[in-house]
C-alpha positions in Angstrom: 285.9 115.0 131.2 287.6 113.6 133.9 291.4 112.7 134.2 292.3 109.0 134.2 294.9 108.9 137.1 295.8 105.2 136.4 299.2 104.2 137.5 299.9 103.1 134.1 299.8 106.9 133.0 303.6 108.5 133.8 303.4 111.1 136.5 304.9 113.7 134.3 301.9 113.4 131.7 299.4 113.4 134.6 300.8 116.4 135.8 301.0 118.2 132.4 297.4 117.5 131.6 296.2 118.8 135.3 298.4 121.8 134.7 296.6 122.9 131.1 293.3 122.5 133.0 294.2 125.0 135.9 292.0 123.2 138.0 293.8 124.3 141.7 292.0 122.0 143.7 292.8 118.7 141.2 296.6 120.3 141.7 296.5 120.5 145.1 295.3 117.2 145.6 297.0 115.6 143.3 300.6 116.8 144.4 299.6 116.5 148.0 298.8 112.4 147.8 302.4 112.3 145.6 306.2 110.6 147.3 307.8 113.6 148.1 310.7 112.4 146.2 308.2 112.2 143.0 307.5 115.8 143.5 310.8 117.2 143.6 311.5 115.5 140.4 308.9 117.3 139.2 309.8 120.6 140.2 313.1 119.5 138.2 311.5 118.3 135.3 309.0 121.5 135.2 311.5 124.3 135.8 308.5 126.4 134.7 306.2 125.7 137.6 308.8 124.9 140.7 307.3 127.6 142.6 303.3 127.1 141.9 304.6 123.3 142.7 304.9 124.2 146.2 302.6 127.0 146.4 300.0 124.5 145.6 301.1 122.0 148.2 299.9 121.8 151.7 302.6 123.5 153.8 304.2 121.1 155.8 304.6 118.4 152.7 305.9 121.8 150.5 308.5 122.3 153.1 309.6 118.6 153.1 309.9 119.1 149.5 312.0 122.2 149.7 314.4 120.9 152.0 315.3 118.0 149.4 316.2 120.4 146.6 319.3 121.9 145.4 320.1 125.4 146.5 319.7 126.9 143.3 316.2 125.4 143.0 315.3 126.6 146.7 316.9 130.2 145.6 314.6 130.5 142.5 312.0 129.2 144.3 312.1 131.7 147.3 312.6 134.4 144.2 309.6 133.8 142.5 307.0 132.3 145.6 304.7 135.6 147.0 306.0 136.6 150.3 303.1 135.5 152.4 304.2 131.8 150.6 307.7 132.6 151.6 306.7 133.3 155.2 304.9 130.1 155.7 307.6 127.7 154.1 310.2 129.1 155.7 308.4 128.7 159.3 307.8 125.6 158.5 310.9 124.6 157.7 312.8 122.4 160.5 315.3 124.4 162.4 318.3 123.1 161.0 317.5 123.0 157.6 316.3 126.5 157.5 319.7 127.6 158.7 321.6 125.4 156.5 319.8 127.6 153.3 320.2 131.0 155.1 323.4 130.5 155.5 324.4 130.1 151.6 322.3 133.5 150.9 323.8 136.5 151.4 323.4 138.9 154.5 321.2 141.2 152.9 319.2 138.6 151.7 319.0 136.7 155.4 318.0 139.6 156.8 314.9 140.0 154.6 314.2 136.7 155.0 314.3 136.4 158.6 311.7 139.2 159.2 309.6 136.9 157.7 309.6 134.6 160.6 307.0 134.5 163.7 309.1 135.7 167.2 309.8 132.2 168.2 311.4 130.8 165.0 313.3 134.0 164.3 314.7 133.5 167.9 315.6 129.9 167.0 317.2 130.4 163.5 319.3 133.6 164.8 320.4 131.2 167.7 321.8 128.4 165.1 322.9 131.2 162.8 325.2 132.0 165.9 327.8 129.5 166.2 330.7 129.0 163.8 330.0 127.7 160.5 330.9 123.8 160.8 330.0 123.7 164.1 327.4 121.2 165.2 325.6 123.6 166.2 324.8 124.9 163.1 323.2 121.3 162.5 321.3 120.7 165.4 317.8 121.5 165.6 315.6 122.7 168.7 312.6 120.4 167.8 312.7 117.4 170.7 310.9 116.3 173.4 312.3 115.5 177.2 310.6 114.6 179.8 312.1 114.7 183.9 313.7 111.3 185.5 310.9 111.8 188.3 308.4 111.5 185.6 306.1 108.2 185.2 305.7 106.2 182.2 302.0 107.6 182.0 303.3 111.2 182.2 306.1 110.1 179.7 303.2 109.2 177.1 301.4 112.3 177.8 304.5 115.0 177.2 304.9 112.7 173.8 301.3 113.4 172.8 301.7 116.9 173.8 304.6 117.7 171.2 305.8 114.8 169.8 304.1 115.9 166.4 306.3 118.9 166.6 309.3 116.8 167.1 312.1 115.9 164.5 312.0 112.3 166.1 310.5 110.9 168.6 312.7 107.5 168.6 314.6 108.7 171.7 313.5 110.7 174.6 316.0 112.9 176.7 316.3 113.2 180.8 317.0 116.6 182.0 316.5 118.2 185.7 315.2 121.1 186.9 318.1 123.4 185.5 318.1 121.8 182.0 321.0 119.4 182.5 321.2 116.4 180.3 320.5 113.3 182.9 320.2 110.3 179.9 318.0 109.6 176.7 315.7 106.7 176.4 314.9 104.8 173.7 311.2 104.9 173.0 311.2 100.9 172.7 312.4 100.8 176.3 309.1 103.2 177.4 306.7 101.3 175.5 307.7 98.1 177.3 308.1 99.6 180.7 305.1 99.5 183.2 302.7 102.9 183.6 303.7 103.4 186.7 307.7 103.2 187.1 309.4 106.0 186.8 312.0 107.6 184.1 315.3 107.3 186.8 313.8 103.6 187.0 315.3 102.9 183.1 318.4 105.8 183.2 321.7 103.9 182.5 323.6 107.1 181.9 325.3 105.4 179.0 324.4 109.0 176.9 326.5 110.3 174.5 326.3 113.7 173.2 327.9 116.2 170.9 329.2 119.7 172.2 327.4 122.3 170.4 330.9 123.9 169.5 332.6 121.1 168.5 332.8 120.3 164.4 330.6 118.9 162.2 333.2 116.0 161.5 333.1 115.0 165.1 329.1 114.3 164.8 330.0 112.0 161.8 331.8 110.2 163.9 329.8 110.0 166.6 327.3 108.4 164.3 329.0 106.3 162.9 330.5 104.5 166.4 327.6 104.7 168.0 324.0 102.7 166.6 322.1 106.1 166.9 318.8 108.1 164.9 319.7 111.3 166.7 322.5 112.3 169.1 322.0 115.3 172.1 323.5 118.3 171.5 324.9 120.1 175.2 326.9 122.8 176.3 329.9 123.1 177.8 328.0 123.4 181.0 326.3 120.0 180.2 322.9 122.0 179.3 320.5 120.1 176.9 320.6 122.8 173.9 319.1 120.5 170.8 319.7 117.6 169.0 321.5 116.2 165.9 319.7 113.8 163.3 321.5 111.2 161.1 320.0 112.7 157.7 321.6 115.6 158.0 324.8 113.9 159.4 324.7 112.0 156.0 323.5 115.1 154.1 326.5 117.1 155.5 329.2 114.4 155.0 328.1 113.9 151.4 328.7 117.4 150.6 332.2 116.9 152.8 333.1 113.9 150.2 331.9 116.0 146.9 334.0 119.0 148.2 337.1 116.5 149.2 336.7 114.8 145.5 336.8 118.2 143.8 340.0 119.5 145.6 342.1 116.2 145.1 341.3 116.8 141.7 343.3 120.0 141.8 340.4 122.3 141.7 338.3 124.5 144.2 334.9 122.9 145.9 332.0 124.0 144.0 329.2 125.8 145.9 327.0 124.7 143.2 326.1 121.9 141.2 328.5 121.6 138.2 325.5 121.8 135.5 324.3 125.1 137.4 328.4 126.9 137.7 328.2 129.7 135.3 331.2 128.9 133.0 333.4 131.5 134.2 333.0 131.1 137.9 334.0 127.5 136.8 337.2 129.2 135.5 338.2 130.7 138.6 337.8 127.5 140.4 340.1 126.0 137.9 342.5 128.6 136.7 344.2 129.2 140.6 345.5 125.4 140.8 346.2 125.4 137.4 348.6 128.1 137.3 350.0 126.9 140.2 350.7 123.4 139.1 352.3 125.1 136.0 354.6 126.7 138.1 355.6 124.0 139.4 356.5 122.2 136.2 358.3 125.0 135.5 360.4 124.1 138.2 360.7 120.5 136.6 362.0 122.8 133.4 365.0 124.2 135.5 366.1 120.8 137.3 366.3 119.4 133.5 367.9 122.4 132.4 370.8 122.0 135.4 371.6 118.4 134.0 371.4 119.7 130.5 375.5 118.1 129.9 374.3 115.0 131.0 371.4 114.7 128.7 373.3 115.8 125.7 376.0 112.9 126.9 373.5 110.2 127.2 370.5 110.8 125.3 368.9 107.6 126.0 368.5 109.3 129.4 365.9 111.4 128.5 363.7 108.5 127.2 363.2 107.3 130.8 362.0 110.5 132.1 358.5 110.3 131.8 358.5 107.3 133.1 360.6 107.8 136.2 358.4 110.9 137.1 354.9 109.9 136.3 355.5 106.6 138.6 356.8 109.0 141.6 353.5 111.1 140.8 351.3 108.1 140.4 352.7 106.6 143.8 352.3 109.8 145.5 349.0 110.0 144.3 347.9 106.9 145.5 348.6 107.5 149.0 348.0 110.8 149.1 344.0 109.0 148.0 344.2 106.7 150.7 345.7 108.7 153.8 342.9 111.7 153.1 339.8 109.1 153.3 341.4 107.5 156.1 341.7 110.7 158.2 338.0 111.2 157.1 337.0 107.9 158.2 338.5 108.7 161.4 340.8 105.3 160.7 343.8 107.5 161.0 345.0 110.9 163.2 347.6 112.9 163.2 349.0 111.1 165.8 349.6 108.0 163.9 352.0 109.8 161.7 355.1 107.5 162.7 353.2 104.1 162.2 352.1 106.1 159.0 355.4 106.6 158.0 357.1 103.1 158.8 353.9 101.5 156.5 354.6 103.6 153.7 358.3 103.4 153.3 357.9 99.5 153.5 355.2 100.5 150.8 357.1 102.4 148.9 360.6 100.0 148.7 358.2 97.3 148.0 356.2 99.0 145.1 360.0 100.6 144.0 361.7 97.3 143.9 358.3 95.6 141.6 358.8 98.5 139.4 362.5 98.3 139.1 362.6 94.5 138.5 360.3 95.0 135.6 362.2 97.9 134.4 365.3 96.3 134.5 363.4 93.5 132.4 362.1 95.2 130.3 365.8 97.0 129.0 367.4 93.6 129.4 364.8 92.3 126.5 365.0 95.4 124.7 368.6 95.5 124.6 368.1 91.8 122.9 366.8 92.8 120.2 368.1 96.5 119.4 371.1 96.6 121.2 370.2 100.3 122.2 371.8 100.4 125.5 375.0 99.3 123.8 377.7 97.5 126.2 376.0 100.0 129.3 373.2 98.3 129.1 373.2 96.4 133.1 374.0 100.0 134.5 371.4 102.1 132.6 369.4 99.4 133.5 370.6 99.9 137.1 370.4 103.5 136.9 366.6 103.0 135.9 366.0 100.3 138.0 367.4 102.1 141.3 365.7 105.4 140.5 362.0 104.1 140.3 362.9 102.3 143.7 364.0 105.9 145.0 361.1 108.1 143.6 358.4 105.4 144.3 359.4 105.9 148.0 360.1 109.4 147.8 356.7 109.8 146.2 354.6 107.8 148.3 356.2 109.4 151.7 355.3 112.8 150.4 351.6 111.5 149.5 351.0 110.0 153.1 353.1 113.0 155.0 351.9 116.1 153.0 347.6 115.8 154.2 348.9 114.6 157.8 351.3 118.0 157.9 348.4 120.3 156.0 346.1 119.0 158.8 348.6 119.6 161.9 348.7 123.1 160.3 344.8 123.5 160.5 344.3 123.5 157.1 342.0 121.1 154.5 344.2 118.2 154.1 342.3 117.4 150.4 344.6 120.6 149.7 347.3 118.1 149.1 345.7 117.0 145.5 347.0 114.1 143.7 348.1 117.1 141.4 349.9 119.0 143.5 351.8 115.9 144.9 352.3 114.6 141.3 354.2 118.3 140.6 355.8 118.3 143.7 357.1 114.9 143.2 358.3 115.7 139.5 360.9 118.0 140.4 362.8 115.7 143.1 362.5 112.2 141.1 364.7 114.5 138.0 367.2 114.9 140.9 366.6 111.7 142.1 367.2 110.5 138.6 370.4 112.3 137.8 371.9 111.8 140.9 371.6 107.8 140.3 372.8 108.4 136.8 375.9 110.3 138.2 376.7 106.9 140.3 376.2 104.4 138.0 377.3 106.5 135.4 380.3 108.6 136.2 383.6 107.5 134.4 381.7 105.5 132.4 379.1 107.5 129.9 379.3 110.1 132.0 
């Protein structure tokens, strides 16, 4: 009885039936004329079989698989795949990609892993494995082609035949001399419409831009990003042609930089793995740190309340305004503590720009205090209407609220624009500052803030 592959059939159902035959060949043909994208859904789907997924693949569409999957999947796949399987993905995995999943296993692990490797790609992968973690050279990969600038178009198309297949792209084609210098690249649209017999110099502009293999992995993003570019070189400090860099795992990288960034503003630590696959009490310890030390913090709050404990008692109505006076400092904080962070990781924003920084938010900040203020003063005025609350204070509490919000709103948003600008001038992860940790640290100076106001609108009078 033969399957019915229709398209009509779902692909999961296709592949369950071919998997209770055991028929390898069917398997391997089947998964081998599959999107690769369709496959690693079903080695998600089919937990059971990821490993005889790929071991049933050709080797070259099993590694373009692989390099797709989360790293848990890729762990348990490397677990449970014979070592002779293991051998072949893993030398068939591109450069860069290899490295990026060696690096997450631990050393004892690596080192098992990389004697698996034939001389040439063990030399490569310990090369990458090398330079600092978020370096670009950790992204680059060795697979290129270049050709010489006294080289003709003919000999061009000849060195492109040669190892072009071996190539992560082929869309540009880099000019080095004798000594390995990078001369130029050349887009391969340019040699296709030049004439056989003009040379390489013939189209050099030396318009090239290239990445230095120590620089970090942010600067390739923005390389990328300014420039309309597949791949970018990556060179030496001594200018020598060492790999190159490829926008997918550009993009790949900076998505993993936004998730991380997301996770910490959040007021927890990045995850390493997906959220679904964090054992529950390693998703503790990445919660409990910021947790206890944003309690800490409130417990700061606690003692600012406690010093203007007399006041309070005086003038209870006070205390009602609290949470509001605070949680708009936090929220205004938080906002541009949001916005500054994905600006400096746009690259729209340095630490340079602190000043101009500065001079937009406080014009920010009076502007957002003084909207705020006007409606709180409203909103008392109306109130006292109808309740008479306030008593006869009502236009100074009112002024006391009014003139407080304008105060922490600017207090609150400077502290949100300065705090990631200072955390990055200090070398650390500006996403440090968390909209949590500015919320806190906002909370205890808008109760002084508050008080103080109170004491001059106040004093001599309820006070």
């Amino acid at each position: 009885m033969e399957l019915d592959l229709e398209k009509e059939i779902p692909l999961k159902e296709q592949f369950e039936e071919l998997m209770s035959r055991e028929d390898k060949l069917e398997i391997q043909e089947f998964l081998n004329n599959q999107n690769i994208s369709d496959v690693a859904e079903l080695v998600y789907e089919f937990p059971d079989y990821e490993s005889q997924i790929l071991a049933n693949m050709s080797v070259h569409r099993a590694a373009s698989v692989f390099k797709i999957l989360d790293l848990p999947t890729q762990k348990q796949i490397i677990k449970e795949l014979p070592p002779f399987k293991t051998a072949e993905l893993l030398n068939e995995l591109p450069a860069d990609d290899r490295t990026s999943f060696l690096e997450e296993l631990p050393s004892n692990v690596v080192r098992e892993l990389i004697k698996l490797l034939n001389p040439d790609e063990r030399k490569i992968t310990l090369s990458l494995l090398g330079y600092p973690e978020d370096s670009i050279g950790r992204l680059m990969t060795p697979d290129y082609v270049y050709v010489y600038a006294t080289d003709t178009i003919t000999e061009v198309f000849d060195t492109i035949r040669k190892y072009g297949k071996d190539s992560e792209t082929i869309n540009v084609i880099y000019v080095i001399d004798k000594k390995g210098n990078l001369l130029d690249d050349l887009r391969i649209r340019d040699i296709i419409l030049a004439s056989p017999e003009k040379t390489v110099e013939e189209l050099m502009d030396g318009r090239v831009i290239a990445l230095n293999v120590d620089d970090d992995q942010e600067t390739a993003n923005e390389a990328f990003k300014m420039n309309n570019r597949v791949a970018l070189p990556v060179v030496s400090k001594s200018n020598k042609l060492l790999g190159i860099v490829t926008i997918d795992d550009v993009l790949w990288v900076a998505n993993e930089e936004f998730s991380e960034d997301m996770q910490k503003m959040g007021g927890t630590e990045a995850l390493d793995e997906p959220y679904i696959e964090t054992p529950i009490f390693k998703l503790f310890k990445k919660r409990v740190v910021w947790l206890i030390i944003l309690f800490f913090g409130e417990l700061i709050t606690i003692t600012a309340m406690q010093s203007y404990e007399d006041e309070i008692a005086k003038v209870v109505i006070l205390a009602t305004f609290i949470p509001l006076i605070i949680s708009s400092g936090g929220n205004s904080g938080s906002q541009a503590a949001t916005l500054i962070i994905q600006a400096m990781a746009l690259g729209e924003i340095t630490v340079a720009d602190w000043w101009r920084i500065m001079r937009r938010e406080i014009i920010s900040g009076l502007l957002l205090g003084f909207s705020l203020c006007i409606i709180a003063f409203s909103v008392i005025f109306i109130w006292q209407s109808f309740t008479n609350t306030f008593g006869d204070h009502a236009a100074l509490i009112g002024l006391t609220v009014g003139c407080s919000l304008v105060g922490i709103v600017m207090w609150g948003t400077l502290m949100g624009s300065m705090l990631p600008l200072f955390l990055k001038r200090m070398g650390a992860d500006p996403a440090a500052s968390s909209t949590p940790f500015v919320a806190t640290l906002v909370d205890v100076t808008g109760i002084m803030i508050y008080f103080s106001m109170a004491y001059l609108f106040l004093k001599g009078v309820l006070l």
